[in-house]
N, C-alpha and C positions, 0 to 999 in steps of 0.2 A: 504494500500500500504506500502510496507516495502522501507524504504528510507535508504541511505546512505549521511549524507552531510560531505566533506570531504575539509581541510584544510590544509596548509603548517606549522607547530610549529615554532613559532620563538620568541625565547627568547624576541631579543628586540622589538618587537612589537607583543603584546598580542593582540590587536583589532580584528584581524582574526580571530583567538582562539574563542575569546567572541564572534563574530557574529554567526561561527559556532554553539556555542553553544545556542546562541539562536535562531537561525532557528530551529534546533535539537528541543526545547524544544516546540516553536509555532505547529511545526508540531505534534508533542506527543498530545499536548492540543485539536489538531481537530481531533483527532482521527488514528493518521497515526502510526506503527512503524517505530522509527529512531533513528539511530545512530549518533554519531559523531566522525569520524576518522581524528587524528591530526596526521602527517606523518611529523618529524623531516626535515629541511630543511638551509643551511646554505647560506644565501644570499648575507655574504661577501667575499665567494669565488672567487679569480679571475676566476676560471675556473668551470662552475657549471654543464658542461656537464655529468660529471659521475655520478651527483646527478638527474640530468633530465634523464638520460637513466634508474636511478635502480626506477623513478616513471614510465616512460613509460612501464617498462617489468612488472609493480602491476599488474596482472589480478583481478578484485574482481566484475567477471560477474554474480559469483552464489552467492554473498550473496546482494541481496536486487535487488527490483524492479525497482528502480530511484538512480543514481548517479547525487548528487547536488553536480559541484566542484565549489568552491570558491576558483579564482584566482588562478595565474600559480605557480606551477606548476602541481594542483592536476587536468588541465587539458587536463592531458598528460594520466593522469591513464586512464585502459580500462574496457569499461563497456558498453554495445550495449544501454542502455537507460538513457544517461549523456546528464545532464541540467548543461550549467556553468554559474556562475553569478561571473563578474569580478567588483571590488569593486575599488575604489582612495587605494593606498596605498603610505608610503611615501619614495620619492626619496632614492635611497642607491646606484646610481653607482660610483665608482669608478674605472676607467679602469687605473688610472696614471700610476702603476705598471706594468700592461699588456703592451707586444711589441705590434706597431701596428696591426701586421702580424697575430697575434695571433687574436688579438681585432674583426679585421674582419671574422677572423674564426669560431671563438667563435658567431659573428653576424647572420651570414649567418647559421649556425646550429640551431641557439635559433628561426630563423625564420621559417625554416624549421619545428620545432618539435611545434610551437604553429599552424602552417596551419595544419600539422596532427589531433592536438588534438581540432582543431575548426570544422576543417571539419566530423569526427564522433559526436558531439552533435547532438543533438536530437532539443535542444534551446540551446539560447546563450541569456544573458541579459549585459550589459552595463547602469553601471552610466554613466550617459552624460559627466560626469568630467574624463571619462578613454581612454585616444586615442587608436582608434581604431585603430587594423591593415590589414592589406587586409583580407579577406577570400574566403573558400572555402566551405560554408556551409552553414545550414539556414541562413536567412536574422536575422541578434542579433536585439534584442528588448529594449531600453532602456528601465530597471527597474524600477528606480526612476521615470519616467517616467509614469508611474500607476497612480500615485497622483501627482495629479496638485501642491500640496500645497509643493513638495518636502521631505515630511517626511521620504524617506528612502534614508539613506546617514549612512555611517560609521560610521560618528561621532557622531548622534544622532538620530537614529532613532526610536526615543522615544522623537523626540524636544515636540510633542503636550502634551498638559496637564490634553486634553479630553478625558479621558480611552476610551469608544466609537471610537473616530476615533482613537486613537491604534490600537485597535484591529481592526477596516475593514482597515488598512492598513497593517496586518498582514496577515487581509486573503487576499487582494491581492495578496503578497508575496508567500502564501504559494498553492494557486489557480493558478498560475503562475509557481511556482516551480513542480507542480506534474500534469501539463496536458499533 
């Protein structure tokens, strides 16, 4: 299966990056081709509508057979067989600068364009630690949620020690990501 896992770039928090990357790599290891597209994103924009419209107009339906996005906003991109898996990432709003007027403008869009990009997935997975927002689409499956023991989380997942449960906690993930 040719896979695509796709990511938002962002300088100050590399974490994304890296997990990409190693989804990316888990899946190579079982046998799968996969990419890893890192798509520049500026998160301290007061206004990040014009950055969420030029992901939503990405078509990238002919190159790969599964679109794996990880977190908003790569799951705005289009691609008829998109699994998203939304991760803890950490707080960055600041609206002080924004008028209210705006604020709620800007709210009521951002909500609008995640029910779009929830309701075309194919799957949706949820860390139990990521509030959910309503949907319109499969029923999301918490990830982490696989393994009782918690081992897959952002910040470690790789807490085990026991190469053995790594790895079936890898194929969980990646048995998960490509049905």
């Amino acid at each position: 299966m040719r896979l695509i896992v796709a990511t938002r770039l962002c300088l100050l928090d590399p974490g994304l990056r890296e997990l990409a990357v190693r989804v990316t790599t888990e899946l190579q290891k079982r046998g799968h081709e996969a990419e890893t597209l890192l798509l520049p994103f500026d998160s301290d924009e007061a206004n990040p509508l014009d950055q969420l419209l030029g992901f939503r107009l990405l078509d990238i339906s002919g190159h790969g057979d599964r679109l794996i996005a990880i977190n908003s906003p790569c799951h705005l991109l289009q691609h008829p067989n998109k699994a998203i898996w939304m991760v803890p990432e950490p707080e960055q709003t600041d609206a002080s600068e924004t008028p209210r007027g705006q604020c709620l403008d800007i709210s009521a869009a951002l909500q609008q364009a995640n029910l779009t990009g929830y309701s075309e997935a194919k799957a949706i997975f949820f860390d139990p630690r990521v509030p959910r927002p309503p949907l319109s689409g499969p029923e999301p499956s918490p990830i982490s949620e696989l393994s009782s023991d918690g081992l897959l989380s952002r910040e470690g997942i790789e807490k085990s020690e026991d190469p053995q449960t790594i790895v079936e906690v890898w194929d969980l993930v990646v048995s998960a990501l490509t049905a």
